[in-house]
Backbone as CSV, one residue per row, in Angstrom:
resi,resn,N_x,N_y,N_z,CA_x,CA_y,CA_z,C_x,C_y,C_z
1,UNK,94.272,134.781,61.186,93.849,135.307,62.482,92.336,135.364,62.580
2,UNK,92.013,135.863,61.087,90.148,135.860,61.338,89.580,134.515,61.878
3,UNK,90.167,133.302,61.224,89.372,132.165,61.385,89.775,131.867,63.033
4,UNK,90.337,132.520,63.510,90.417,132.044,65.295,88.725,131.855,65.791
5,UNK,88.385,133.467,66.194,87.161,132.913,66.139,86.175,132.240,66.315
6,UNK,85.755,132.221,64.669,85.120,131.058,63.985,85.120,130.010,64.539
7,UNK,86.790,129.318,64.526,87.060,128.203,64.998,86.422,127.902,66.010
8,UNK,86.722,128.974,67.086,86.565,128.786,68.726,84.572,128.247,68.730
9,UNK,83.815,129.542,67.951,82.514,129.373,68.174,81.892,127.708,67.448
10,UNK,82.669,127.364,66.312,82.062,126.029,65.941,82.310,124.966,66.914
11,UNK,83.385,125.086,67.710,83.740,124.407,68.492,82.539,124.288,69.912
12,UNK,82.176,125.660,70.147,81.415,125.706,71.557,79.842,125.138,70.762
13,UNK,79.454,125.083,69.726,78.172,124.844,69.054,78.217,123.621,68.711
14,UNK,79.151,122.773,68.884,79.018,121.170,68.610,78.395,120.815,69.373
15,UNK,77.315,119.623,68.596,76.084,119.319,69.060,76.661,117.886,69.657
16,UNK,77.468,117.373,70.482,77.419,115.769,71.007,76.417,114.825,71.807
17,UNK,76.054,114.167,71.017,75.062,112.805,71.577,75.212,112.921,73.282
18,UNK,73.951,112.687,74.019,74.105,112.366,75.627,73.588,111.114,75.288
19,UNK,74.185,110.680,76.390,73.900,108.905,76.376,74.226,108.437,77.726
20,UNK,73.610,107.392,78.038,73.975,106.465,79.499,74.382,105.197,79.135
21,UNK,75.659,105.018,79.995,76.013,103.736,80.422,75.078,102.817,81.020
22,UNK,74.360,101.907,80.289,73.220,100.940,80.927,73.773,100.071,82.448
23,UNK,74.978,100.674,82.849,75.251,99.877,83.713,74.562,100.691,85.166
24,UNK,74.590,102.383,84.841,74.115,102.550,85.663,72.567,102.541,86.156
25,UNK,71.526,101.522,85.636,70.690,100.908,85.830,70.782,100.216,85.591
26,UNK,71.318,98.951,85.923,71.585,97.805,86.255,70.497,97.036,86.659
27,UNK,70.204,97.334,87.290,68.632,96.531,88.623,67.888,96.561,87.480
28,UNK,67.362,97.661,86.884,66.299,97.375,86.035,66.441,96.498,84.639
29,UNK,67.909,96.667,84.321,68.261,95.785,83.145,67.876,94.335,83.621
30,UNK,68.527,93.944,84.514,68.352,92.693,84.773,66.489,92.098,85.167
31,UNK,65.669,93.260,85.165,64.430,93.346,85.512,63.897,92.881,84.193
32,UNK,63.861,93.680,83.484,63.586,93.921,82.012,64.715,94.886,80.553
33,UNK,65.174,94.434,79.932,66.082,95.510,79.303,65.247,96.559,78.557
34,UNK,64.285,95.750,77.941,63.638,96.541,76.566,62.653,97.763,77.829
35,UNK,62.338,96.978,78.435,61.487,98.344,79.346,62.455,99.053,79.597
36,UNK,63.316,99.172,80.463,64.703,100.145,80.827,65.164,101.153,79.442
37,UNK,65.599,100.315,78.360,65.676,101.078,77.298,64.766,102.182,76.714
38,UNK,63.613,101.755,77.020,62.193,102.618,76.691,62.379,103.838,77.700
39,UNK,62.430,103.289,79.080,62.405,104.327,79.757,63.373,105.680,79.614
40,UNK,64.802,104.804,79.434,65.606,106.230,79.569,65.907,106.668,78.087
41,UNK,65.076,106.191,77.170,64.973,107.055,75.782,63.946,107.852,75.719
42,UNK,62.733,107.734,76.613,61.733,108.646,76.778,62.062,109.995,77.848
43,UNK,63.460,109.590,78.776,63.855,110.899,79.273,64.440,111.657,78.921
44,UNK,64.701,111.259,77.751,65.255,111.825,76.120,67.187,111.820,75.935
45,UNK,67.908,110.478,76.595,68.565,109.913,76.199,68.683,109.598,75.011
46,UNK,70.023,109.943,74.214,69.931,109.965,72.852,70.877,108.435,72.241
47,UNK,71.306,108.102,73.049,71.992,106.904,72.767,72.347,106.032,73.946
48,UNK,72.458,104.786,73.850,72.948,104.185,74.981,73.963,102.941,75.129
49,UNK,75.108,102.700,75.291,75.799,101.301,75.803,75.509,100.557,76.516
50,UNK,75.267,99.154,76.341,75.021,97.997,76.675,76.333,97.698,77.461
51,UNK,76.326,97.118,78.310,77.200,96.312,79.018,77.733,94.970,78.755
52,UNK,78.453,94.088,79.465,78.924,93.215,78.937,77.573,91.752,78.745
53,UNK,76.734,91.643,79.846,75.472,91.002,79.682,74.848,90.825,77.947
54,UNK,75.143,91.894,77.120,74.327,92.055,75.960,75.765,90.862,74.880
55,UNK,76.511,90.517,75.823,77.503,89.470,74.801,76.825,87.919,74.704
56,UNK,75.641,87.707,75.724,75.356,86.334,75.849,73.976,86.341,74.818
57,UNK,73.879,87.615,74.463,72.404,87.927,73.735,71.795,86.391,72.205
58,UNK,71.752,86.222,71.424,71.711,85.868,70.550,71.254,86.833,69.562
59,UNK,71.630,86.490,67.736,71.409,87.250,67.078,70.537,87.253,67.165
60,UNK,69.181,86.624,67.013,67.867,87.342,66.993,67.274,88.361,68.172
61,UNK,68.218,88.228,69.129,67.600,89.177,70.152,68.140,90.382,70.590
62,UNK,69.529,90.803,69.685,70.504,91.484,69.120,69.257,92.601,68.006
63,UNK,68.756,91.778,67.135,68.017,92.135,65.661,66.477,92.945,66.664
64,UNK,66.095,91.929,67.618,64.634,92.500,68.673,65.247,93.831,68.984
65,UNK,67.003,93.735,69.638,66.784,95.004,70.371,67.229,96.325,69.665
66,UNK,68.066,95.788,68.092,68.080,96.918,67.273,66.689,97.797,66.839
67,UNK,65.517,96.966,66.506,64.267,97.116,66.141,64.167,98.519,66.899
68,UNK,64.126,97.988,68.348,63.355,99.069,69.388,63.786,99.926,69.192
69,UNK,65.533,100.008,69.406,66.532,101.287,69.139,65.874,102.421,67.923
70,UNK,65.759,101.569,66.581,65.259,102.505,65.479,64.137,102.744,65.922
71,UNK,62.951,101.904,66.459,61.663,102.219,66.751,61.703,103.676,67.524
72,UNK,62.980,103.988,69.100,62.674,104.775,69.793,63.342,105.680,69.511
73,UNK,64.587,105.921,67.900,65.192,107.325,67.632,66.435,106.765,68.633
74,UNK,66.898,106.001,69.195,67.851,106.158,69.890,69.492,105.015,69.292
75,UNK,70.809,105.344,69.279,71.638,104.724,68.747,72.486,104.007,70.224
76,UNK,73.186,103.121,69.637,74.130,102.555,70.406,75.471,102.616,69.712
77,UNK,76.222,103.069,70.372,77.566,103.583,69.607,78.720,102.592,70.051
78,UNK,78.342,102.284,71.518,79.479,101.091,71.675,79.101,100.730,72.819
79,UNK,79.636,99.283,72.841,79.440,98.609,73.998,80.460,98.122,74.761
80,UNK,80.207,97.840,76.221,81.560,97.229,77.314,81.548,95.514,76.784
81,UNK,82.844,95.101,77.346,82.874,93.810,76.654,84.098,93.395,78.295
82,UNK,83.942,92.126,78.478,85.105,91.825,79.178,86.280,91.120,78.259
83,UNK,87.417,90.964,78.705,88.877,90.754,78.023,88.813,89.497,76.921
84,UNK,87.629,88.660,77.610,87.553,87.262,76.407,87.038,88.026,75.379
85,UNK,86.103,88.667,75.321,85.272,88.983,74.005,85.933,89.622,72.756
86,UNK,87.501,90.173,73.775,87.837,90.894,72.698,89.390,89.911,72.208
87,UNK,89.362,88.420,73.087,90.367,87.733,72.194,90.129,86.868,71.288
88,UNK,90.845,86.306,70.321,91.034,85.773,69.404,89.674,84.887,68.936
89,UNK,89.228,84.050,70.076,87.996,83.473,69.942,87.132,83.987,70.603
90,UNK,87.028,84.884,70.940,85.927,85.752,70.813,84.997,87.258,70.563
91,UNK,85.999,87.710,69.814,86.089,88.847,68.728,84.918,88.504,67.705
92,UNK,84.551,87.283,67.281,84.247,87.558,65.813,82.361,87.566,66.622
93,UNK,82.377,86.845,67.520,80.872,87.365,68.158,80.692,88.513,68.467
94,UNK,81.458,89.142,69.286,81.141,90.697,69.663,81.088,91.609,67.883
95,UNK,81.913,90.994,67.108,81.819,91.845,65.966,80.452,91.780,65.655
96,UNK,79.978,90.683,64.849,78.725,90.372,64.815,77.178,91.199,65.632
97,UNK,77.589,90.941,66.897,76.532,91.410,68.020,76.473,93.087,67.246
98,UNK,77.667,93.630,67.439,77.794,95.114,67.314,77.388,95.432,65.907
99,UNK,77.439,94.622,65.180,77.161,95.244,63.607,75.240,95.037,63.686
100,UNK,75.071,94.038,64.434,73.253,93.986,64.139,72.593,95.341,64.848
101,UNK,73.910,95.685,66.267,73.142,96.597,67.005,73.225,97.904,66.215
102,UNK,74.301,98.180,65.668,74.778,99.250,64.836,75.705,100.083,65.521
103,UNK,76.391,99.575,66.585,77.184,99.928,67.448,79.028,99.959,66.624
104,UNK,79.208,100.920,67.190,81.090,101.610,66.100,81.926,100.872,66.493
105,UNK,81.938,101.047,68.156,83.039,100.477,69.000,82.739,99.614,70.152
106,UNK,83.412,98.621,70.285,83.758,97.244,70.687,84.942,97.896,71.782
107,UNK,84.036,97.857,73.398,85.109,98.263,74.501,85.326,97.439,75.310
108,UNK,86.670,97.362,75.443,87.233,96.430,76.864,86.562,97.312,78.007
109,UNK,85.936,96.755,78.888,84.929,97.263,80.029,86.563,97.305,80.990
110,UNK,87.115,96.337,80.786,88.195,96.136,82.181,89.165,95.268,82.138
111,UNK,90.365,95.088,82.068,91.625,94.410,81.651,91.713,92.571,82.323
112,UNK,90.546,92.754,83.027,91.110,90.981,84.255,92.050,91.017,85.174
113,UNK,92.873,90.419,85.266,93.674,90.106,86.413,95.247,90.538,85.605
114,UNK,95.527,91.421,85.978,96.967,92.089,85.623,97.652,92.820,86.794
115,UNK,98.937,92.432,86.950,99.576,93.340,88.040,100.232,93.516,87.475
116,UNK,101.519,93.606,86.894,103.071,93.624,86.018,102.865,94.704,85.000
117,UNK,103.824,95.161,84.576,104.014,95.916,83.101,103.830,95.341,81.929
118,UNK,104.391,93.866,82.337,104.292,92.713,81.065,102.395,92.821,80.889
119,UNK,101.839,92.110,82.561,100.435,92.500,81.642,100.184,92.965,81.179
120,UNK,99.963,93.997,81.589,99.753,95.335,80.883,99.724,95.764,79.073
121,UNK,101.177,95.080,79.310,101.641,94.885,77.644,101.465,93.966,76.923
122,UNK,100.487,92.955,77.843,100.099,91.934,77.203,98.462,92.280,76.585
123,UNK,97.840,93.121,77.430,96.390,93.836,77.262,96.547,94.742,76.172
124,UNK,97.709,95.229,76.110,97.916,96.279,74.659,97.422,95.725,73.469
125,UNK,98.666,94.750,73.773,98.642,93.495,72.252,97.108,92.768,71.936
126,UNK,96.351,92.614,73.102,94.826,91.971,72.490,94.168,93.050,72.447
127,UNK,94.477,94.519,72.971,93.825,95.588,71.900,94.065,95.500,70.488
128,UNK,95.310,95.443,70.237,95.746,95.645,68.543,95.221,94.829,68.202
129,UNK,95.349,93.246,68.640,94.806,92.275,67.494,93.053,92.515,67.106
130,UNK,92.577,92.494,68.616,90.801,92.676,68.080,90.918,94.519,67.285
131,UNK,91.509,94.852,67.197,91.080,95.899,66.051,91.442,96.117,65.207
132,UNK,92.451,94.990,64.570,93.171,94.331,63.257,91.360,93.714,62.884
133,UNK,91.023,92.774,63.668,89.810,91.959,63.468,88.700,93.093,63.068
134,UNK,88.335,93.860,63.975,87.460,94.758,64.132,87.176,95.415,62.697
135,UNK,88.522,96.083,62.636,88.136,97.041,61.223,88.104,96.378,60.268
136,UNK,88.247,94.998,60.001,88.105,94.674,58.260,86.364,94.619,58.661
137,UNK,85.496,94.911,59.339,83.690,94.835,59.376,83.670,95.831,59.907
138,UNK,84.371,96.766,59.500,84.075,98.825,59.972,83.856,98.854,61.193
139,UNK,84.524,97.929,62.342,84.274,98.126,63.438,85.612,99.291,64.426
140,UNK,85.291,99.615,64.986,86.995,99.726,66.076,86.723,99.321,67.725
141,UNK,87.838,99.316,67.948,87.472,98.726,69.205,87.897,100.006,70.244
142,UNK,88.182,99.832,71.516,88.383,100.889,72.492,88.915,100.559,73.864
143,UNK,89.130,100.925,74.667,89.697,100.257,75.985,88.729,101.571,77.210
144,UNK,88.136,101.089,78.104,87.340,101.988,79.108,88.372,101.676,80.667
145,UNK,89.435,103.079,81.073,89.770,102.656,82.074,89.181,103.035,83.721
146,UNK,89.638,102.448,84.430,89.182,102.267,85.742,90.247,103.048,86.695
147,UNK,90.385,103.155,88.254,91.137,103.569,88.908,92.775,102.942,88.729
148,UNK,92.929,101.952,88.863,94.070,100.808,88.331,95.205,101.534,87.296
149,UNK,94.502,101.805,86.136,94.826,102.279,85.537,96.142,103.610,85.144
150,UNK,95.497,104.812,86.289,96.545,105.715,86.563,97.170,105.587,88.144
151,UNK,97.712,104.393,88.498,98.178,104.413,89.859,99.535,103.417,89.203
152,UNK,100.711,104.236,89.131,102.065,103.715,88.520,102.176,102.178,89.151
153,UNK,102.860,101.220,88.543,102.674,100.117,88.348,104.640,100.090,87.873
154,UNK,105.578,99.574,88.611,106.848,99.710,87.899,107.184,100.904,87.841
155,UNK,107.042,102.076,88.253,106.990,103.160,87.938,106.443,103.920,86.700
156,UNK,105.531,103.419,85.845,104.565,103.362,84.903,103.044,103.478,85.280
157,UNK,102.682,104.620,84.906,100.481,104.280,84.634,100.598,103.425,83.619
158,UNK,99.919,102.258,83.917,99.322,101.761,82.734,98.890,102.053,81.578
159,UNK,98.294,103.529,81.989,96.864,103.873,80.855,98.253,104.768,80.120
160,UNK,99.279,105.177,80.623,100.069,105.548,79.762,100.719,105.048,78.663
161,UNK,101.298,103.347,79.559,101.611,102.358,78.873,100.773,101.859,77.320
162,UNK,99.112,102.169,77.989,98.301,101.473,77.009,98.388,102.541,75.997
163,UNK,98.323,103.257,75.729,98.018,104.899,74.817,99.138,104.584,73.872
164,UNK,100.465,104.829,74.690,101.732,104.503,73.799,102.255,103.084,72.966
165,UNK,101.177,101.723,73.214,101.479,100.932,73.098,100.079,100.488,72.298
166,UNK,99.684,100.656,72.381,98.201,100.811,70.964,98.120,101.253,70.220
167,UNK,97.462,100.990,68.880,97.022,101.817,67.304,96.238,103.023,67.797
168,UNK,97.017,103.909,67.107,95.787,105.688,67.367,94.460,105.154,66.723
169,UNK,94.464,104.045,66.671,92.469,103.839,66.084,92.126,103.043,67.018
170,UNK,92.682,102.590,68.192,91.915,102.260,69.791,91.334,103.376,70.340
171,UNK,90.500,103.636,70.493,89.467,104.512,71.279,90.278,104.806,73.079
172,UNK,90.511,105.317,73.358,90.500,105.890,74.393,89.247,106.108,75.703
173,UNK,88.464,105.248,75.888,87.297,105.890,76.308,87.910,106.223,77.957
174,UNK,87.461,107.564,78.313,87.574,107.985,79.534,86.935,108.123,80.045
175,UNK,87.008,107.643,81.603,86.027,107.631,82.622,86.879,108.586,83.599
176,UNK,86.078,109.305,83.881,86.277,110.932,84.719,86.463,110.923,85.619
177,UNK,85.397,109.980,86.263,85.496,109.757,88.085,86.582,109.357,88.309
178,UNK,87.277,108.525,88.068,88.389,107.067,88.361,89.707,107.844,88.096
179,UNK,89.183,108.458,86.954,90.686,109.366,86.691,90.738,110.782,87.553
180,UNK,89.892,111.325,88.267,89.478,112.495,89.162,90.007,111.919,90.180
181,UNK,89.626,110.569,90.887,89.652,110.322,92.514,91.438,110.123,92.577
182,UNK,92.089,109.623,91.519,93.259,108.777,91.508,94.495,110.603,91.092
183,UNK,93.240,111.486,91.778,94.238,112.849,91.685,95.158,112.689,90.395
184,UNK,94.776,112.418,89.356,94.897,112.684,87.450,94.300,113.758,87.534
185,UNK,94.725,114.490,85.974,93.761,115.606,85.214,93.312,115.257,83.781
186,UNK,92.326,115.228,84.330,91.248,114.468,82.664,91.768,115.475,81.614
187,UNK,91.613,116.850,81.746,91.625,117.575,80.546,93.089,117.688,79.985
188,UNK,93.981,117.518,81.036,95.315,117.367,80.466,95.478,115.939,79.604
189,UNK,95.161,115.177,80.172,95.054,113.198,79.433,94.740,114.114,78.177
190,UNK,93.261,114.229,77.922,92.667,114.868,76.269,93.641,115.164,76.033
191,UNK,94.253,116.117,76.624,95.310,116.744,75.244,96.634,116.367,74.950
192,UNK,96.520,115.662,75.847,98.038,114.415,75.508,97.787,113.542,74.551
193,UNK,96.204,113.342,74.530,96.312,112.227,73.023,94.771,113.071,72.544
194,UNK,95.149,113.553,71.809,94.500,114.018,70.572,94.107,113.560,69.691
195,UNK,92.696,113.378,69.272,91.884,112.138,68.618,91.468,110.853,69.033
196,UNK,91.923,110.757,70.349,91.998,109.405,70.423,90.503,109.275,72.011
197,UNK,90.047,110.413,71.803,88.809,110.176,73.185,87.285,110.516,72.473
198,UNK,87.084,109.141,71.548,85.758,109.511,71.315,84.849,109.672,72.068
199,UNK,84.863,108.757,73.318,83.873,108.887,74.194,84.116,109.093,75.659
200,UNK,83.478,109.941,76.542,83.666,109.794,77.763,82.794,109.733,78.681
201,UNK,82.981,108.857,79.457,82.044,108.653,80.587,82.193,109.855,81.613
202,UNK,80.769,110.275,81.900,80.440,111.106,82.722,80.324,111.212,83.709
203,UNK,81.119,110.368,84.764,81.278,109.306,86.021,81.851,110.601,86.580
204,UNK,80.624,111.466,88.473,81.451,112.025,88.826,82.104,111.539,89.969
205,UNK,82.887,112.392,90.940,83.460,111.943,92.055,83.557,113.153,92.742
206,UNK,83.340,113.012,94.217,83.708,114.093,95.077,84.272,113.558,96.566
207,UNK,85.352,114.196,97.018,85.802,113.643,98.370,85.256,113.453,99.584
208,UNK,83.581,114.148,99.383,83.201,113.836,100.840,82.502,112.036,100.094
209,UNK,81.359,112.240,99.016,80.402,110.934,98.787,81.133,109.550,98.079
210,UNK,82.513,109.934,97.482,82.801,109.431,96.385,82.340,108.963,95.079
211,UNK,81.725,107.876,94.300,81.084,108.031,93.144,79.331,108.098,93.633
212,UNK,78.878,108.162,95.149,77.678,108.233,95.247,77.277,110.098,95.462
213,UNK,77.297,110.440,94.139,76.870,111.750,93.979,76.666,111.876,92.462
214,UNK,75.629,112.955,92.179,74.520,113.425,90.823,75.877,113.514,90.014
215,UNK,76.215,113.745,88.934,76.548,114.338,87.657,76.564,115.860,88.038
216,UNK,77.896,116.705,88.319,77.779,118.302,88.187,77.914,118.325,89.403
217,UNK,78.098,117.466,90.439,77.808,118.141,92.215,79.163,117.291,92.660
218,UNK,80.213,117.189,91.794,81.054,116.654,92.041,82.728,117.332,92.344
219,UNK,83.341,116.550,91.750,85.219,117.597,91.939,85.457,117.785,90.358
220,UNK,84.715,116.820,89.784,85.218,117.358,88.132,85.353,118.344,87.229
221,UNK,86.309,118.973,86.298,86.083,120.419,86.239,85.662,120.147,84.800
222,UNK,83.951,119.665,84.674,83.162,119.497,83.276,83.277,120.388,81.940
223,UNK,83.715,121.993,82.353,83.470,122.843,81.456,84.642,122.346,81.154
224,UNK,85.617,122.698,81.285,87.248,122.197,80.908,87.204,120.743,80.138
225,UNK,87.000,119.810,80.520,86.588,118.776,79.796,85.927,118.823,78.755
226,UNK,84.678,119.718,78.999,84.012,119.436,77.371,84.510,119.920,76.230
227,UNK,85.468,121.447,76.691,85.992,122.155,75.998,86.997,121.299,75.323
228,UNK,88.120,120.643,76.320,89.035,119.659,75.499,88.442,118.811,74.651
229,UNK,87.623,118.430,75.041,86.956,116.444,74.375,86.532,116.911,72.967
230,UNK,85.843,118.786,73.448,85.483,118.735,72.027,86.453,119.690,70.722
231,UNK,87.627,119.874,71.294,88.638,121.082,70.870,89.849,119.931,70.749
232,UNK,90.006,118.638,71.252,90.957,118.201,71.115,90.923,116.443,70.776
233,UNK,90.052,116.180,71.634,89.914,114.834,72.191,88.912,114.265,70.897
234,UNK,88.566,114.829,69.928,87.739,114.142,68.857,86.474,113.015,69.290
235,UNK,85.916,113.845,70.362,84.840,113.135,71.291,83.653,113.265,70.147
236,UNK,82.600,111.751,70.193,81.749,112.219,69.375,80.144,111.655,70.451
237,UNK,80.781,111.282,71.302,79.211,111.389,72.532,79.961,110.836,74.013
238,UNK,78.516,111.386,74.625,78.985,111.249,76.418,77.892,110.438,76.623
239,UNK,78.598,109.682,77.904,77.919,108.929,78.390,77.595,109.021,80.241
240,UNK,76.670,109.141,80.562,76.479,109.451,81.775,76.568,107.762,82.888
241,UNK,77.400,107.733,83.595,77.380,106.468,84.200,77.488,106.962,85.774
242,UNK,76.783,106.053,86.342,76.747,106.118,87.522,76.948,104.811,88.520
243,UNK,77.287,104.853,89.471,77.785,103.598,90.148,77.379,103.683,91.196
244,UNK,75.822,104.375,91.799,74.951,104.053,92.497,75.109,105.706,93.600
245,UNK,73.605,105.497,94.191,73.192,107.370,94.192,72.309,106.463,95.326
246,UNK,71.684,107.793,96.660,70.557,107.553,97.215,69.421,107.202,96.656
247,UNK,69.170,107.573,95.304,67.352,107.654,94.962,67.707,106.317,93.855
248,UNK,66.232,105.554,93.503,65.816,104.468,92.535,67.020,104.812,91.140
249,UNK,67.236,103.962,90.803,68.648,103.993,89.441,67.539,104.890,88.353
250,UNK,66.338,104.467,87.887,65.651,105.364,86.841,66.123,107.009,87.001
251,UNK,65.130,107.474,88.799,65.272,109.219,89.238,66.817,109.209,88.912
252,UNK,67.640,108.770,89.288,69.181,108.791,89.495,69.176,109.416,88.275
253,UNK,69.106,108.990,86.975,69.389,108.683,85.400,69.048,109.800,84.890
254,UNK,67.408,110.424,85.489,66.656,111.319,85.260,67.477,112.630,85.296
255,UNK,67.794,112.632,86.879,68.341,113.595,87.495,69.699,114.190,86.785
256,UNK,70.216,113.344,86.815,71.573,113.606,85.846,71.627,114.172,84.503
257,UNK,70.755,113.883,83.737,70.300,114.079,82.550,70.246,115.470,82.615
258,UNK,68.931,115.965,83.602,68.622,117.392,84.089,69.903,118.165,83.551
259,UNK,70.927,117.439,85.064,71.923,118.536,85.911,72.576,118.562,84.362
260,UNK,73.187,117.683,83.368,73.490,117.791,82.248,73.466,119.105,81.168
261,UNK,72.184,118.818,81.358,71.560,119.925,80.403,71.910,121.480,80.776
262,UNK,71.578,121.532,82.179,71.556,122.721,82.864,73.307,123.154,82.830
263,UNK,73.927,122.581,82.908,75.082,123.029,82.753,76.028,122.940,81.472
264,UNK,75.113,122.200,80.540,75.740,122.372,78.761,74.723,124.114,77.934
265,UNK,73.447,124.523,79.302,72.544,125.263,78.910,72.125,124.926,77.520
């Protein structure tokens, strides 16, 4: 009974990585990456994911952009990938890419063109295989879902389909917004699969703006979430993504960061 507690307070004192989805500066990636990277590690972003763009990279420019990473204190823990990268012939590049960056997990950004259950269960199966591939080079891989996802399909969610039909060492990554707008409950998902949400995107949503609103000014119920992700969901960083705001993508990035803080106090 004593260690209740305990438990509870180590739990509220876990320190998890903030990080941005590079997708939500986009404009500037495609401007310059290494400047963009500079920038939102100097707003004291502690890690960041690359998008699927960083698959056409070459190793030496993979090795340039690890450099900076150590140069600026900042990690990359995983990156989006589209559905080729993570099949058969083309797994062993993304492995590669991710081991120079120093990146864990290797994520399906988005499934392609699937309507059926069979797809579906066909997207399972090139999860398992790229993380048969993955882990013999300490990699794992992950799946990042979208709205699609929890809107029954056969009378099936997909993302249910996928959970039950994947290795508990596929990553789970959850995106908040998509699973918020599609009237889901994020914190219930966490605790339906336990261990399996290292990371979650910080994507909010609200019914008047939809995803064009700050981080915290949304419908998401964040405290509840963090509490699960970090009490259940074996979350080991967040990622702040955004899919476009009134102000320049940098302030956007900034701003969020803020509202972040202010509400982790």
């Amino acid at each position: 009974m004593a260690a209740g507690p305990l438990a509870a307070t180590a739990v509220s004192a876990k320190k998890v990585p903030i990080g941005i989805e590079l997708y939500s500066v986009r404009g500037e990636m495609k401007k310059d990456e290494i400047a963009t990277v500079r920038a939102v590690a100097k707003m004291g972003y502690e890690c960041v994911e690359f998008y699927s763009p960083y698959y056409d990279w070459t190793t030496d420019r993979a090795k340039e952009m690890r450099k900076l990473l150590d140069d600026l204190g900042v990690r990359c823990y995983s990156t989006h990938n589209s559905p080729q990268a993570l099949q058969p012939a083309g797994i062993e590049k993304a492995i590669e890419l991710n081991q120079i960056i120093g990146s864990k997990y290797i994520v399906m950004a988005s499934p392609g063109r699937v309507r059926t259950l069979d797809d579906w269960k066909r997207v399972a199966s090139v999860l398992n295989q790229a993380s048969e591939a993955a882990k013999k080079s300490g990699l794992r891989v992950g799946y990042h879902n979208h709205g699609a996802e929890w809107r029954p399909v056969e009378g099936q969610k997909p993302m249910e389909l996928l959970a039950a039909n994947t290795e508990k060492d596929v990553m789970l990554q959850l995106d908040v917004g998509t699973c918020v707008e599609t009237g889901n409950d994020p914190v219930a998902w966490i605790e339906r699969n336990p261990g399996r949400i290292q990371c979650v995107h910080l994507k909010e949503w609200s019914p008047e703006k939809g995803y064009r609103v700050l981080f915290g000014e949304g419908a998401s119920p964040w405290k509840k979430i963090f509490a699960a992700a970090e009490s259940k969901g074996g979350v080991e960083f967040y990622l702040i993504e955004q899919e476009g705001y009134d102000l320049p993508e940098l302030e956007t990035a900034q701003r969020c960061l803020e509202l972040y803080r202010k509400l982790r106090g």
